[in-house]
KEDREN-76002 format. One record per residue (C-alpha): residue number from 1; y, x, z. Coordinates in steps of 0.1 Angstrom, whole numbers. Example, Ala and Ser with C-alpha at 12.3 -4.5 7.8 and 13.67 -1.06 7.14 Angstrom:
2
<num=1; c2=-45; c1=123; c3=78>
<num=2; c2=-11; c1=137; c3=71>
//
This chain:
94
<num=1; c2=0; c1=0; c3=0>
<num=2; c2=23; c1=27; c3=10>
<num=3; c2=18; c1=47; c3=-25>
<num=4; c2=26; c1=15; c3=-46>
<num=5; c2=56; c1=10; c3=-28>
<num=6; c2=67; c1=47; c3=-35>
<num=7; c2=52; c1=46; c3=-70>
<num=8; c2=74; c1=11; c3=-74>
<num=9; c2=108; c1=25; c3=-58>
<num=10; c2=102; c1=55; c3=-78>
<num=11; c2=100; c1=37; c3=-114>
<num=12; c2=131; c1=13; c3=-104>
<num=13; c2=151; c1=39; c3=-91>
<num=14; c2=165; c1=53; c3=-124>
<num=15; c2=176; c1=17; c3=-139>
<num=16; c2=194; c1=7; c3=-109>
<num=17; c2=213; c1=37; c3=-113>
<num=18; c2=222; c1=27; c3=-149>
<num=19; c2=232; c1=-6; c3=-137>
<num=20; c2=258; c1=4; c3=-115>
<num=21; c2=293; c1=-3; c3=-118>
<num=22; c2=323; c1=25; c3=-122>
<num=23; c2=363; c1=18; c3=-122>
<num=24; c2=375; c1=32; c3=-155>
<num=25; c2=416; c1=37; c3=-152>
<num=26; c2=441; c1=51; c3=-172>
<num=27; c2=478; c1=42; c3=-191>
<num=28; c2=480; c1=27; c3=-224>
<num=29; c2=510; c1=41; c3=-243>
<num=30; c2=525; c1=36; c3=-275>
<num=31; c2=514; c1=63; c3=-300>
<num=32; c2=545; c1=72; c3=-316>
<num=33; c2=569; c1=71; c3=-283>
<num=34; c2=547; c1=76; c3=-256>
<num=35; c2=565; c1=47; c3=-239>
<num=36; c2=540; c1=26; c3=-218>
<num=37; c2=525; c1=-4; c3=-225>
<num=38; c2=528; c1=-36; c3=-207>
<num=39; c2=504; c1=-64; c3=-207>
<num=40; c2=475; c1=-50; c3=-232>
<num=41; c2=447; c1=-72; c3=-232>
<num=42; c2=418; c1=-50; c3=-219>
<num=43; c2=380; c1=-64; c3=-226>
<num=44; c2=348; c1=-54; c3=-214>
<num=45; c2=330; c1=-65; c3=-250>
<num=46; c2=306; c1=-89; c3=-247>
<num=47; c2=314; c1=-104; c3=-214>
<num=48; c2=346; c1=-128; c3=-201>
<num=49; c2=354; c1=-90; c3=-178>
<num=50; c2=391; c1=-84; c3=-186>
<num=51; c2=425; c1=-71; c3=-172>
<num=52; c2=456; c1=-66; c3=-184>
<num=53; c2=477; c1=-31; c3=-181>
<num=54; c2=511; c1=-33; c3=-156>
<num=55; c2=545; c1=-26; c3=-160>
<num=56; c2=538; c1=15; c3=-164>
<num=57; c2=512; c1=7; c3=-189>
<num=58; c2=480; c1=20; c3=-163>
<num=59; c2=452; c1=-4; c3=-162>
<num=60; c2=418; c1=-2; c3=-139>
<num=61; c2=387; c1=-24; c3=-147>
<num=62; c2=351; c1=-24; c3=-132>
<num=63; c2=321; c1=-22; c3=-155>
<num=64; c2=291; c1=-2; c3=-162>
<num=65; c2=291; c1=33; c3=-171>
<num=66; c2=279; c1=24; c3=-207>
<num=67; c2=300; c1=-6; c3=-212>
<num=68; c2=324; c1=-7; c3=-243>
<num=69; c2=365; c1=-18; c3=-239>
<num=70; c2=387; c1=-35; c3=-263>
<num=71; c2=422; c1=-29; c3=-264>
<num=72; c2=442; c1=-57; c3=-275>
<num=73; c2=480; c1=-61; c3=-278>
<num=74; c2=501; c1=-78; c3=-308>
<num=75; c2=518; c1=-58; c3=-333>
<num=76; c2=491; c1=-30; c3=-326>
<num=77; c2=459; c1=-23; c3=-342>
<num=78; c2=426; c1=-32; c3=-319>
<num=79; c2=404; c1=-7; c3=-307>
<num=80; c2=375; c1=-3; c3=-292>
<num=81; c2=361; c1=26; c3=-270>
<num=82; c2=327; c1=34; c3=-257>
<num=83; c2=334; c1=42; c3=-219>
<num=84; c2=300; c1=65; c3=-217>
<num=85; c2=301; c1=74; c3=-182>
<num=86; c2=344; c1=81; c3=-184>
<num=87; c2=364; c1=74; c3=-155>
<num=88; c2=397; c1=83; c3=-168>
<num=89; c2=404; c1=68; c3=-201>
<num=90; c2=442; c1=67; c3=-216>
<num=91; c2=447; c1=46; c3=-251>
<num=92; c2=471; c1=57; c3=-274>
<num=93; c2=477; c1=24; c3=-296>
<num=94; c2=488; c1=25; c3=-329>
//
């Protein structure tokens, strides 16, 4: 009993890991100017997870460390960015 327990723990181990949430910040700026942002639409693809960035452009969103943002803001081109693991992420929008 006590080696399938191990045996169990040990095979579920690694995909809780992969499940697990990180906080991916950064500043969304204007390309050209570097002037900040305010109110880009930030997405976690696939799911209703969202936030907007703040009156200095800097955003912070929870999601999983292989999740995929879209950036969203009128007048700008869209885009999209696999997070892979990245805790710091600033978006230059175009």
């Amino acid at each position: 009993m006590k080696h399938t327990l191990i045996l169990i723990l040990t095979v579920l181990f690694p995909f809780a890991l992969l499940a697990q949430n990180i906080t991916v910040r950064g500043k969304v700026v204007d390309a050209p100017t570097n002037e900040p942002l305010i109110g880009v639409f930030i997405l976690q693809t696939g799911t209703q997870n969202g936030t907007i960035t703040d009156i200095n452009g800097n955003y912070s969103i929870q999601c999983p460390n292989d999740a995929t943002l879209t950036f969203n803001y009128r007048g700008y081109a869209t885009q999209t960015i696999f997070i892979n693991g990245r805790t710091n992420l600033p978006v230059y929008m175009q």
